[in-house]
C-alpha positions as CSV (number, residue, x, y, z in Angstrom):
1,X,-29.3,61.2,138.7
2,X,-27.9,65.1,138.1
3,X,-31.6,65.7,137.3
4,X,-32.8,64.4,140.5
5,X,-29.9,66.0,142.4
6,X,-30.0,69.0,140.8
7,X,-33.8,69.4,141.4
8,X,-33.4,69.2,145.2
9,X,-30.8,71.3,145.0
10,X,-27.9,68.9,146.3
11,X,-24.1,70.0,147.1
12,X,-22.1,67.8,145.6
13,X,-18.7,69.8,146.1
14,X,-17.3,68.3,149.2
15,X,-18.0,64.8,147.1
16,X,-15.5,67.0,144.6
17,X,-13.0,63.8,142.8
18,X,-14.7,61.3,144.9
19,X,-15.4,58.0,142.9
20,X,-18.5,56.4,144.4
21,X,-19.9,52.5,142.6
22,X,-23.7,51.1,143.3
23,X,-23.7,47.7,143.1
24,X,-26.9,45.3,142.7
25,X,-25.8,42.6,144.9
26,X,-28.8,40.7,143.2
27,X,-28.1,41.5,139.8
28,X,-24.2,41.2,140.1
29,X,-23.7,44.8,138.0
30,X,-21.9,47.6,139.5
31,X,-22.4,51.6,138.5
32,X,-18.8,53.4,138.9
33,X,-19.2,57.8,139.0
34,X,-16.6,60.1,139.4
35,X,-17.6,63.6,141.2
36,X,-16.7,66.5,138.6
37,X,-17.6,69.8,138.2
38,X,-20.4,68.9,140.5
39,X,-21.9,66.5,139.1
40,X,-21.9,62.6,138.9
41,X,-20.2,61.5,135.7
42,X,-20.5,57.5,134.4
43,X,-16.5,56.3,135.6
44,X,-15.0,53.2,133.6
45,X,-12.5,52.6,136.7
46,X,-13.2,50.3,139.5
47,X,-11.2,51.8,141.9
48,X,-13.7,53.8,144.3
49,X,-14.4,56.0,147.5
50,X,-17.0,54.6,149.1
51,X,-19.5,51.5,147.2
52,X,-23.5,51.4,147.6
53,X,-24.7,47.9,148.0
54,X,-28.0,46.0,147.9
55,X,-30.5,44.3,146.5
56,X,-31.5,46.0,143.1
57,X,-35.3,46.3,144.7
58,X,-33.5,47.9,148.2
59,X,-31.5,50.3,145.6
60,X,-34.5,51.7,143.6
61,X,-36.4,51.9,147.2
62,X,-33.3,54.6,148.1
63,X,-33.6,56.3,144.7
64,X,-37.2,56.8,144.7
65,X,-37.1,57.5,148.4
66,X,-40.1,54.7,149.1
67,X,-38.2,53.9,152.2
68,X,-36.2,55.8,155.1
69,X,-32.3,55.8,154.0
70,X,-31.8,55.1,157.7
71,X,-34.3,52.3,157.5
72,X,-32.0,50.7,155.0
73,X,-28.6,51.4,156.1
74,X,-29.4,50.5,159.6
75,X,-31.2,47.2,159.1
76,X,-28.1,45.9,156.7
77,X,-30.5,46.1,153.6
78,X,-28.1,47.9,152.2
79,X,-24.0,48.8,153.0
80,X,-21.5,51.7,152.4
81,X,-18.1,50.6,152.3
82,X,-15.0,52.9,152.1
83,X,-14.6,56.3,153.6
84,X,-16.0,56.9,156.5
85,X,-16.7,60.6,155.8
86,X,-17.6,60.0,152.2
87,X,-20.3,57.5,153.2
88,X,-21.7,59.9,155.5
89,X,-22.0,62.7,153.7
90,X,-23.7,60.9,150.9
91,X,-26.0,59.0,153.0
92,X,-27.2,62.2,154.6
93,X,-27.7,63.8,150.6
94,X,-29.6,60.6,150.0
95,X,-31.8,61.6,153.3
96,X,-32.2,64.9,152.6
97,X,-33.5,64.7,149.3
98,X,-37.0,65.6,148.7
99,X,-38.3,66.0,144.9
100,X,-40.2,68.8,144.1
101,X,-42.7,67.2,141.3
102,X,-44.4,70.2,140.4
103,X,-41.1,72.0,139.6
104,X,-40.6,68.6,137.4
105,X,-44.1,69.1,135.9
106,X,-43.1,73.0,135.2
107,X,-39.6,72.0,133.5
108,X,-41.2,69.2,131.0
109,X,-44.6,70.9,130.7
110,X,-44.4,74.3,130.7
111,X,-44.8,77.2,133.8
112,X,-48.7,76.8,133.3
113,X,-49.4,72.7,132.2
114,X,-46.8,71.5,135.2
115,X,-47.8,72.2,138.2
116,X,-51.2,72.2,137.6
117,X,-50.8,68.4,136.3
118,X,-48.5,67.1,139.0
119,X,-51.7,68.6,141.5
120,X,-53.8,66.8,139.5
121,X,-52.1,63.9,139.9
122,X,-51.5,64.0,143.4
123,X,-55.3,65.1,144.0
124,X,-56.7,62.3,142.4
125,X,-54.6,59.6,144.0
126,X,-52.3,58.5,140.6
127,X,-49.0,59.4,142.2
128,X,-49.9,57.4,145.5
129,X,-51.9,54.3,142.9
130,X,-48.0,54.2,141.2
131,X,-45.8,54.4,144.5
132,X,-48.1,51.5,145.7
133,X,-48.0,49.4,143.0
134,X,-43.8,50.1,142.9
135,X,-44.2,48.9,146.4
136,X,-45.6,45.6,145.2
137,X,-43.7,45.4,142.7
138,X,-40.4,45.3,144.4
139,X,-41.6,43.2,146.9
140,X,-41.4,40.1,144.6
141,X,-39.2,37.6,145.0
């Protein structure tokens, strides 16, 4: 997730000692992070700021950004609880984020091999092939 967040260049200091949980409502398991030296550190406590919940397939649809945070929030797929300025604040990071897969490509492949691959793979369809079939995937039951 600091990969991800670091990538699209996310401001995690007003977050700063927040302790924020995503829970697959689902799946019955619960992820617990602690804000800190802005970034999200794994947090064994339970106590929290504000919890993410959902069904596990809702949760990777918000990660991956498949679907509108909005979308989600809005239709009850998926809740914040807690703060009220907390939630907000993270569900307009979550709305804002926009990966840059070439600057991925350039960071595990090399300046020259990444960008030139992630093109690739947009050109010729694979990346929208793999969102699809993610899609259908999480649309099981």
């Amino acid at each position: 997730m600091n990969h991800l967040l670091g990538e699209c260049s996310a401001d995690l200091a007003p977050l700063e000692g927040r302790r924020l949980s995503i829970e697959g409502t689902d799946v019955g398991k619960r992820l617990h992070f602690l804000v800190a030296g802005g970034k999200l550190r794994r947090s064994s406590t339970a106590m929290t700021d504000l919890r993410i919940r959902g069904t596990l397939a809702d949760l990777l649809r918000l990660g991956l950004r498949l679907e509108d945070p909005d979308t989600l929030f809005f239709s009850r797929r998926l809740s914040l609880e807690g703060d009220t300025v907390t939630g907000l604040y993270v569900k307009n990071l979550l709305d804002g984020l926009d990966l840059d897969w070439a600057a991925v490509g350039q960071r595990l492949l090399g300046p020259l091999a990444g960008p030139a691959v992630a093109q690739g793979l947009h050109r010729i369809g694979v990346v929208a092939l793999l969102r699809d079939r993610l899609e259908r995937a999480l649309r099981l039951p």
